[in-house]
NUPA-671813 format. One line per field, with one value per atom (N, C-alpha, C, O): residue number from 0; atom name; x negated, y, z negated. Coordinates in nm, 2 decimals, m for minus. Example, Ala and Ser with C-alpha at 12.3 -4.5 7.8 and 13.67 -1.06 7.14 Angstrom:
BEGIN
n 0,0,0,0,1,1,1,1
atom N,CA,C,O,N,CA,C,O
c1 m1.32,m1.23,m1.32,m1.42,m1.28,m1.37,m1.29,m1.34
c2 m0.57,m0.45,m0.33,m0.33,m0.22,m0.11,0.00,0.11
c3 m0.78,m0.78,m0.78,m0.85,m0.71,m0.71,m0.79,m0.80
//
This chain:
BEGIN
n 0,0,0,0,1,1,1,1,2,2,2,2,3,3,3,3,4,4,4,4,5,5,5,5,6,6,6,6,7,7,7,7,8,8,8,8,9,9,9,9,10,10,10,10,11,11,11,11,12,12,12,12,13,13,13,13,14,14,14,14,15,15,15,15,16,16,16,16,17,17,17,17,18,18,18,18,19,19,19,19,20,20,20,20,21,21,21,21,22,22,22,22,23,23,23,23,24,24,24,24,25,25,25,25,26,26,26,26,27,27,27,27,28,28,28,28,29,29,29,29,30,30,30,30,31,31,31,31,32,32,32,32,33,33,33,33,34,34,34,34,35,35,35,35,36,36,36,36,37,37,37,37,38,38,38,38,39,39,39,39,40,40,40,40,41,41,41,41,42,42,42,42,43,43,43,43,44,44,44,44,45,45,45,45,46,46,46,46,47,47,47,47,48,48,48,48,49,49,49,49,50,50,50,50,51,51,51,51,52,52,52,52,53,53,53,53,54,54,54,54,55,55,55,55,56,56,56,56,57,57,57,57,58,58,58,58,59,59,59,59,60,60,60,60,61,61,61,61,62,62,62,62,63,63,63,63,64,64,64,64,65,65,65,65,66,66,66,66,67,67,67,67,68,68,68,68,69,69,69,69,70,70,70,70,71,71,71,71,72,72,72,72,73,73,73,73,74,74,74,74,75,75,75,75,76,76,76,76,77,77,77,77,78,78,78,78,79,79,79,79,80,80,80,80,81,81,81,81,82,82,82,82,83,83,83,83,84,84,84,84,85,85,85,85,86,86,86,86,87,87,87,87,88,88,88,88,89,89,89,89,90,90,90,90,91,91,91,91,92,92,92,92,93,93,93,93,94,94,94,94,95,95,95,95,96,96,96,96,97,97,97,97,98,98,98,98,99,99,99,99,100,100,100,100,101,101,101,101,102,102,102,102,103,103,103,103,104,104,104,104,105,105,105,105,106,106,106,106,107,107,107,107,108,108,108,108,109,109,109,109,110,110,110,110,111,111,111,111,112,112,112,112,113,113,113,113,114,114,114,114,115,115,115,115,116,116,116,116,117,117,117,117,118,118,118,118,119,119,119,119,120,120,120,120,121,121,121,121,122,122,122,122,123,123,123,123,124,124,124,124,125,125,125,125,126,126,126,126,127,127,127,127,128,128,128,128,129,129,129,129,130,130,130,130,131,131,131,131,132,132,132,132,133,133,133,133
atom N,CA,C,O,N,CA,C,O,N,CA,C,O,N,CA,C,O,N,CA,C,O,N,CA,C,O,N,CA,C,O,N,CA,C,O,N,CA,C,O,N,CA,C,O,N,CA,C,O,N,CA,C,O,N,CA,C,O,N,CA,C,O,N,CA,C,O,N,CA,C,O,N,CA,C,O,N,CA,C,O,N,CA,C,O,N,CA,C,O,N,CA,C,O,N,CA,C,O,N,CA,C,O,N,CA,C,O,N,CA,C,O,N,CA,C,O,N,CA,C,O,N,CA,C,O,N,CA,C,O,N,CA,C,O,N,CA,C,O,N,CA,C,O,N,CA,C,O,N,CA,C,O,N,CA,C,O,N,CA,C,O,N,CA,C,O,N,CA,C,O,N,CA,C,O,N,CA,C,O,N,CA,C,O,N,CA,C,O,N,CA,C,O,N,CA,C,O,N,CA,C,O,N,CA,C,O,N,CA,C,O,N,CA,C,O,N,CA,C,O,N,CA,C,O,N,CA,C,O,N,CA,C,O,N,CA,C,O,N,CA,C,O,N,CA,C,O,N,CA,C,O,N,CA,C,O,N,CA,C,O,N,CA,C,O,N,CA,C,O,N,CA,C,O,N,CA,C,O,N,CA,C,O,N,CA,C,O,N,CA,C,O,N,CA,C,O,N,CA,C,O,N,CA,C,O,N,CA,C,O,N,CA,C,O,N,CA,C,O,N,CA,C,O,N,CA,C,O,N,CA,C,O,N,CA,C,O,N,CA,C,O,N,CA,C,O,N,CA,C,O,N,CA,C,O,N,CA,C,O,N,CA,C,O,N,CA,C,O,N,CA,C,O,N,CA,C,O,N,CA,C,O,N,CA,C,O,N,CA,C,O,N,CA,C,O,N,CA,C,O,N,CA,C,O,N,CA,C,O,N,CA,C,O,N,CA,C,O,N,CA,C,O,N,CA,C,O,N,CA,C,O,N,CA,C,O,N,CA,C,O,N,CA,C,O,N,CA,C,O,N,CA,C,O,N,CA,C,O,N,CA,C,O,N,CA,C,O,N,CA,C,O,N,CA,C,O,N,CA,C,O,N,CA,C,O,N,CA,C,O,N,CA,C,O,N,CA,C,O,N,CA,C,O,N,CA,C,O,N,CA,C,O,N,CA,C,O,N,CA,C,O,N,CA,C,O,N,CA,C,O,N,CA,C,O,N,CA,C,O,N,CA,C,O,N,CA,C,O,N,CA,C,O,N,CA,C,O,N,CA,C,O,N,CA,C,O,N,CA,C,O,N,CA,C,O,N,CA,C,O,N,CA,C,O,N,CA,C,O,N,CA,C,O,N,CA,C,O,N,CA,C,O
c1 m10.63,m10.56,m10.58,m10.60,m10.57,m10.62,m10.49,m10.45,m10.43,m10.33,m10.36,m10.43,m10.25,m10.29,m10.14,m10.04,m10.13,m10.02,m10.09,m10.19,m9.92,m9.95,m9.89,m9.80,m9.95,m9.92,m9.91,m10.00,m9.79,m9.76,m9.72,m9.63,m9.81,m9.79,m9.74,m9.79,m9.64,m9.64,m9.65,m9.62,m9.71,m9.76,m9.94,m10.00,m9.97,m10.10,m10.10,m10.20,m10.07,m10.08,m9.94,m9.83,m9.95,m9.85,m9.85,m9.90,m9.78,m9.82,m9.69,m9.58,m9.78,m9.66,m9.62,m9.73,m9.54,m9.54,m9.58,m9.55,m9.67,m9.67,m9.64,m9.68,m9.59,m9.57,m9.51,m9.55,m9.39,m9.30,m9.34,m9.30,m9.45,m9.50,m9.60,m9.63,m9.66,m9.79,m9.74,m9.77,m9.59,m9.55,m9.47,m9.45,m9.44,m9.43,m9.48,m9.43,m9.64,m9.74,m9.79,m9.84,m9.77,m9.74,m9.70,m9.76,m9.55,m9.49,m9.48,m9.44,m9.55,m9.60,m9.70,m9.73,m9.78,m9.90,m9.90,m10.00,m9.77,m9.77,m9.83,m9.81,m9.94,m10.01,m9.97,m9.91,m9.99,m9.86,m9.97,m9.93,m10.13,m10.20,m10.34,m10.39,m10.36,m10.47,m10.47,m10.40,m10.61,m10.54,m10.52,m10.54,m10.49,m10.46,m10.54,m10.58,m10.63,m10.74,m10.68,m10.66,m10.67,m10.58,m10.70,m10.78,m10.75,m10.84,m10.80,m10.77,m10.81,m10.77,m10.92,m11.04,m10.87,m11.02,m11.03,m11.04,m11.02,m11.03,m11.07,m11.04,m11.16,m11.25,m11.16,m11.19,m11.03,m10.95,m10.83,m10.73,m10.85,m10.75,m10.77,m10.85,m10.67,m10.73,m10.61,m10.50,m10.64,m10.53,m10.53,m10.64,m10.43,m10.38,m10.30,m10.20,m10.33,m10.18,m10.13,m10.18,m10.02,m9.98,m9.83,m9.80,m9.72,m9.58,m9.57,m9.67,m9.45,m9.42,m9.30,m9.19,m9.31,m9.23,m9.28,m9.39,m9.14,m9.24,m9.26,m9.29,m9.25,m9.33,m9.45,m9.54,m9.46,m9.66,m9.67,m9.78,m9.63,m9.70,m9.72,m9.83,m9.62,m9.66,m9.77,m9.87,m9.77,m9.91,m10.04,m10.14,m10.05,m10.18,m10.25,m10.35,m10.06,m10.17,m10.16,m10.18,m10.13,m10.17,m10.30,m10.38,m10.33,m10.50,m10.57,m10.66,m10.56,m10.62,m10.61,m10.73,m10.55,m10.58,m10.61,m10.63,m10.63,m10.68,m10.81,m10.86,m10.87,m11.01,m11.11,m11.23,m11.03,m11.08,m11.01,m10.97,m11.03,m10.93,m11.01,m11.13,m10.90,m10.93,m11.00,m11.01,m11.09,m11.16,m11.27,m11.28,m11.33,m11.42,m11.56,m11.65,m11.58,m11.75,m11.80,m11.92,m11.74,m11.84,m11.89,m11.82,m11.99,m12.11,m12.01,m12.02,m11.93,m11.88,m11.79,m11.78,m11.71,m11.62,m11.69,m11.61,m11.80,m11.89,m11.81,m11.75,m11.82,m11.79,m11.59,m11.54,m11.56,m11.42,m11.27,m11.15,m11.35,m11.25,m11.15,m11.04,m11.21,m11.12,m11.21,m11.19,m11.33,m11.43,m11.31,m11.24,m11.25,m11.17,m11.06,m11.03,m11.06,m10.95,m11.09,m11.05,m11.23,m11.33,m11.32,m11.26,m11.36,m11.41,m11.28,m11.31,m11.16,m11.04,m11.08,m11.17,m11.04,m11.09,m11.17,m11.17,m11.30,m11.40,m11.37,m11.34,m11.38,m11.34,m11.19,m11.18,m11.12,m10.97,m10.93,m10.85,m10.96,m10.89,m11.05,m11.17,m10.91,m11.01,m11.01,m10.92,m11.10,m11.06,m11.03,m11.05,m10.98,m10.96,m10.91,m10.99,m10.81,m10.72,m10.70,m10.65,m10.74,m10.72,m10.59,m10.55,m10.51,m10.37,m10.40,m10.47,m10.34,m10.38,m10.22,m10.13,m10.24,m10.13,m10.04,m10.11,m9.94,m9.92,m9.77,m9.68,m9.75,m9.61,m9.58,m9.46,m9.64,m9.58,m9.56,m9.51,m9.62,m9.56,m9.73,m9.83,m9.67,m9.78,m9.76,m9.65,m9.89,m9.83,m9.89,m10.01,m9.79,m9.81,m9.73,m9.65,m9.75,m9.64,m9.55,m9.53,m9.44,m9.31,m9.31,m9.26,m9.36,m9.40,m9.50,m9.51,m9.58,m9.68,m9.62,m9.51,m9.72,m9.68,m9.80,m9.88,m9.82,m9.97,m9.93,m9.85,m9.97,m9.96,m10.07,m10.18,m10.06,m10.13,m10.14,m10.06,m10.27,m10.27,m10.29,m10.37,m10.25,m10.31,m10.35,m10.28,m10.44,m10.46,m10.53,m10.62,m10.47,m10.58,m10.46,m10.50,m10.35,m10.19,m10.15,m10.18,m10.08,m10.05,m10.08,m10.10,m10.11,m10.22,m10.12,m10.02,m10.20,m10.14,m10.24,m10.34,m10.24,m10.36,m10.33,m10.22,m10.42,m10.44,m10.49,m10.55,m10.42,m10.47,m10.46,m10.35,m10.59,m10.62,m10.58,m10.58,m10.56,m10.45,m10.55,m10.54,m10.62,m10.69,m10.64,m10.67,m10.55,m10.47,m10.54,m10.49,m10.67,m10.68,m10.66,m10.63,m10.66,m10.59,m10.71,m10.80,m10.70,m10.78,m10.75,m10.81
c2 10.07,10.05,10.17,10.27,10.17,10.28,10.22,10.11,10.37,10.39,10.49,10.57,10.48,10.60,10.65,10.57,10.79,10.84,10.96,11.02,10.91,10.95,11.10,11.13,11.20,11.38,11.38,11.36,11.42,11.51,11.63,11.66,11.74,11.83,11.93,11.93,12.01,12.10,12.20,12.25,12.31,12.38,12.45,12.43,12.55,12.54,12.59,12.65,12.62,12.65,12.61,12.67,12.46,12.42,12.36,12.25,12.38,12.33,12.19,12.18,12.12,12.01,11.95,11.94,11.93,11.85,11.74,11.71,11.66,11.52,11.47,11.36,11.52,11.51,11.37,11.28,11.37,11.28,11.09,10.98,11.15,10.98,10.99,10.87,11.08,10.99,10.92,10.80,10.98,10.91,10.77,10.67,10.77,10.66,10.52,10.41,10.60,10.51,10.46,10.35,10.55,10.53,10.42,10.34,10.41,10.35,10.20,10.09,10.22,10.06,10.01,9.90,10.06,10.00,9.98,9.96,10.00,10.00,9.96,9.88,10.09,10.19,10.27,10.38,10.22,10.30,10.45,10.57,10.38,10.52,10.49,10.40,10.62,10.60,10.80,10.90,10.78,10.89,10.87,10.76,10.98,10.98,11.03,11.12,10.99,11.05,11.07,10.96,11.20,11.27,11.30,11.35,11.27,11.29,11.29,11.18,11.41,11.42,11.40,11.45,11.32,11.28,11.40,11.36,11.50,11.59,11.72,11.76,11.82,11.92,12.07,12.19,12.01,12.13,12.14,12.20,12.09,12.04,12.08,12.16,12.01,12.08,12.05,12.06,12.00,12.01,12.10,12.12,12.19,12.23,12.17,12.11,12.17,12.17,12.33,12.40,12.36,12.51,12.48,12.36,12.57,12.59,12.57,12.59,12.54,12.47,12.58,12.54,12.75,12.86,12.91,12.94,12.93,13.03,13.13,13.15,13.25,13.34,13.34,13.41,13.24,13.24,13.15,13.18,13.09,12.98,13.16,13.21,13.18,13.33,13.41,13.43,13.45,13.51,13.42,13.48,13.27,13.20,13.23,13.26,13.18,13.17,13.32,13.33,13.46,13.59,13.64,13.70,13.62,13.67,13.58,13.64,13.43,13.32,13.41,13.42,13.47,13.51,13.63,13.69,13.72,13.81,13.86,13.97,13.73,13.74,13.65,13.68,13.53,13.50,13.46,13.35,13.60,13.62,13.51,13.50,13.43,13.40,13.46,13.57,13.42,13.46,13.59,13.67,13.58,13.69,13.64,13.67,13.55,13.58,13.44,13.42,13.37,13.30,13.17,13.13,13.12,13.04,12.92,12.87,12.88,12.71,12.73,12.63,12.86,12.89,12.87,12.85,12.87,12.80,12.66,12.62,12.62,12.46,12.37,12.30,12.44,12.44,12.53,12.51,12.61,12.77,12.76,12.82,12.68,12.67,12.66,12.60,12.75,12.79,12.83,12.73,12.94,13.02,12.89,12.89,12.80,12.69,12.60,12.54,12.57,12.50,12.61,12.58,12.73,12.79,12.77,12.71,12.83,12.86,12.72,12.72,12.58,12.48,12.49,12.41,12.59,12.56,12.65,12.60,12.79,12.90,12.86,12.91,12.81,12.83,12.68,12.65,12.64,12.46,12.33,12.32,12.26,12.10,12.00,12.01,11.91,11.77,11.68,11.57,11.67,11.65,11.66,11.72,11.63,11.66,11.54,11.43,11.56,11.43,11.46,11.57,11.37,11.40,11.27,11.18,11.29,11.22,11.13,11.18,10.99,10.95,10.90,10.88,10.89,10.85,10.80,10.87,10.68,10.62,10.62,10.65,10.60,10.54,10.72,10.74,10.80,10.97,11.02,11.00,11.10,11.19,11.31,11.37,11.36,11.45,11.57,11.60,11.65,11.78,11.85,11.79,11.99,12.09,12.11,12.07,12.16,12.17,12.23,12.16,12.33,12.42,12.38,12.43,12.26,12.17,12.11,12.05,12.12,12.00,11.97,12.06,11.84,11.82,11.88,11.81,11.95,12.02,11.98,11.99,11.94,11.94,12.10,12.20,12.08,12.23,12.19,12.10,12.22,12.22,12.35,12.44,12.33,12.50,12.46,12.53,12.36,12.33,12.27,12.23,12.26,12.12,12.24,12.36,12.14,12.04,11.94,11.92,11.81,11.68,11.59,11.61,11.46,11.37,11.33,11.30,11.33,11.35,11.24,11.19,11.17,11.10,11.17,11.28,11.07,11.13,11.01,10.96,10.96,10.87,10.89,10.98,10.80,10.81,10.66,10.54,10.68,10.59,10.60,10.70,10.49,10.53,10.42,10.31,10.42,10.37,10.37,10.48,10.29,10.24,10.25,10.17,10.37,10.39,10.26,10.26
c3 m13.64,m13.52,m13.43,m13.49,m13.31,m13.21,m13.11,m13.08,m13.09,m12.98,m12.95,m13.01,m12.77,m12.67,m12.68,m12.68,m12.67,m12.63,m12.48,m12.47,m12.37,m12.26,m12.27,m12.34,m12.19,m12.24,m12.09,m12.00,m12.07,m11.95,m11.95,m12.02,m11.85,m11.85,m11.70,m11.59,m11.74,m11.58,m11.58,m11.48,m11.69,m11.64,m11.74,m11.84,m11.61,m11.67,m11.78,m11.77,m11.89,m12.04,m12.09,m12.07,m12.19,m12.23,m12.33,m12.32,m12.48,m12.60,m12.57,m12.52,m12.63,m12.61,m12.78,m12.83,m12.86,m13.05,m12.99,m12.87,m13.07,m13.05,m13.20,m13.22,m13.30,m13.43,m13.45,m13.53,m13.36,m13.39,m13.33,m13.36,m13.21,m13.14,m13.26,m13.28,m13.34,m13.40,m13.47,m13.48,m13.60,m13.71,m13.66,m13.73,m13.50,m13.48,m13.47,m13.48,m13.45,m13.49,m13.58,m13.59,m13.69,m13.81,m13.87,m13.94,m13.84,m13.89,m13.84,m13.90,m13.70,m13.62,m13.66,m13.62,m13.74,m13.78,m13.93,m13.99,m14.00,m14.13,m14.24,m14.33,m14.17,m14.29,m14.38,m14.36,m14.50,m14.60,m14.66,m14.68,m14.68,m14.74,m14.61,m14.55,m14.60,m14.52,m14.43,m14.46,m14.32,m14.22,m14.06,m14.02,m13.97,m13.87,m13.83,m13.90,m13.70,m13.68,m13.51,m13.45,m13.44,m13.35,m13.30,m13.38,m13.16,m13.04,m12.90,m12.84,m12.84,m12.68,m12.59,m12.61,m12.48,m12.42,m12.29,m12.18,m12.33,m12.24,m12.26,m12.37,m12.15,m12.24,m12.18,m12.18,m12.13,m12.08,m12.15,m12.12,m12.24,m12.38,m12.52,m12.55,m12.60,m12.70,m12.81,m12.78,m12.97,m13.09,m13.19,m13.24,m13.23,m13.35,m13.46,m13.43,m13.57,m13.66,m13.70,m13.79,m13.60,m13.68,m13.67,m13.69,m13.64,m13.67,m13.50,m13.42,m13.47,m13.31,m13.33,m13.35,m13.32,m13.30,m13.21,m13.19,m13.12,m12.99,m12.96,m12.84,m13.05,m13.09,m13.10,m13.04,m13.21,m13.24,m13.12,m13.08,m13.06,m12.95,m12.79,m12.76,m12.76,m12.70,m12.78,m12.71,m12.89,m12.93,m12.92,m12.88,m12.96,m12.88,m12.75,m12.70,m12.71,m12.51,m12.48,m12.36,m12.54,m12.51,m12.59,m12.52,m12.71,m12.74,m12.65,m12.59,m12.62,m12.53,m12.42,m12.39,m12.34,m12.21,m12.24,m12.13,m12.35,m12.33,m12.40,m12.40,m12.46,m12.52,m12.42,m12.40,m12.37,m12.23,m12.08,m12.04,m12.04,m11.91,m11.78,m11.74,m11.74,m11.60,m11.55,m11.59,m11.39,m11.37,m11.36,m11.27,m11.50,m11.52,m11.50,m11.57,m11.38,m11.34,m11.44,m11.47,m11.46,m11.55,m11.46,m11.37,m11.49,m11.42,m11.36,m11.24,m11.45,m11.41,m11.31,m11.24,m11.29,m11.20,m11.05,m10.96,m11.03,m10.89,m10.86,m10.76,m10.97,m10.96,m10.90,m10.81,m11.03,m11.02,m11.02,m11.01,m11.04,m11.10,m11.22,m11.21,m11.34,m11.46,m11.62,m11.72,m11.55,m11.70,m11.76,m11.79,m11.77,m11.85,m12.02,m12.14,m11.89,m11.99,m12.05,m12.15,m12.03,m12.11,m12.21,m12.32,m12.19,m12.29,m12.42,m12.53,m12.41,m12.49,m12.54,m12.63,m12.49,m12.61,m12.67,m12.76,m12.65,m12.69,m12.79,m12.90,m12.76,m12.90,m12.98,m13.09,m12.94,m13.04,m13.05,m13.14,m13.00,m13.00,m13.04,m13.03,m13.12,m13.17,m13.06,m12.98,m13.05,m12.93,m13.05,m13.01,m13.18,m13.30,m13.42,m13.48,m13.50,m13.60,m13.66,m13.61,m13.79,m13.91,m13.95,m13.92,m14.02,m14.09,m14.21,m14.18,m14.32,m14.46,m14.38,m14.31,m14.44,m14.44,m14.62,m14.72,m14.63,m14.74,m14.77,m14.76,m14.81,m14.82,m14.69,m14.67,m14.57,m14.46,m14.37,m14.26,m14.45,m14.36,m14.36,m14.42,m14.23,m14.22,m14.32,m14.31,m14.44,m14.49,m14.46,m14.48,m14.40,m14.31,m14.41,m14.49,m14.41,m14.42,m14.41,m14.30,m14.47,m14.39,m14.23,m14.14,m14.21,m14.11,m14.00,m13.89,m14.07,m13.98,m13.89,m13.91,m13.73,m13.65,m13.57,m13.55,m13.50,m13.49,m13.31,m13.25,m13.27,m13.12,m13.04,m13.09,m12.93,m12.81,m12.73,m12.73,m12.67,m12.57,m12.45,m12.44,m12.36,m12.23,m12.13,m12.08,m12.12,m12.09,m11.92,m11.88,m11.85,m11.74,m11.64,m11.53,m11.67,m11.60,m11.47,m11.46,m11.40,m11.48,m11.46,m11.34,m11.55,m11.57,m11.64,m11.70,m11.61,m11.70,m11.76,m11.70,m11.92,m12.04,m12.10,m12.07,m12.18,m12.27,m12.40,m12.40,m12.51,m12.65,m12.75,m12.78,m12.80,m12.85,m13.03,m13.11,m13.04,m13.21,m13.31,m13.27,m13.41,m13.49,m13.60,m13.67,m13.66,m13.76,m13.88,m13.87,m14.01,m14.05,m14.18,m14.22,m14.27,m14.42,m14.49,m14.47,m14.59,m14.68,m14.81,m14.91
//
């Protein structure tokens, strides 16, 4: 089964949980064993599974802006002036994140949460959700 969840964002670097809409998907497609296959269709984007504390969420978007700083010269900024946010998906973020499903739950960590990035908003994003039964 394939669903969309809609991601809105307002500002330009913004982690959003989407933890709680996938297991709802989950539980609408009642898939008891199987996984979650978590895909954003955008290349100014981006998924983690880490801890949703905002501490470490401040330490991301600070090595992210300081290993690649806004405009430093790079080629694509001709185009649109937002290389800086391609690249960070590119080095630190997935367009993709599997999750094992089991007994009807996503089995994550206690500490796990499946997060969205947005490093390009604010946008209104799509993120495509393939939930199939092993």
């Amino acid at each position: 089964m394939l669903f969309e969840i809609e991601v809105s964002t307002e500002e330009r670097f913004q982690v959003v949980d989407i933890t709680e809409r996938i297991q709802h998907l989950v539980w609408k497609s009642d898939v008891t064993s199987g996984i979650a296959v978590i895909f954003t269709t955008h290349t100014t984007t981006g998924l983690l599974i880490n801890e949703n504390e905002s501490g470490l969420l401040e330490d991301i978007r600070a090595k992210m802006k300081e290993l690649v700083p806004r405009g430093a010269g790079y080629a694509h900024d001709r185009i649109d002036s937002n290389a800086h946010s391609h690249l960070r998906a590119t080095l630190f973020l997935n367009p993709e994140v599997v999750v094992p499903i089991e007994d009807g739950e996503l089995l994550l960590g206690t500490w796990q949460r499946v997060l969205f990035v947005e490093l390009d908003g604010p946008r209104h994003r799509k993120v495509l959700v393939k939930i199939c039964r092993c």
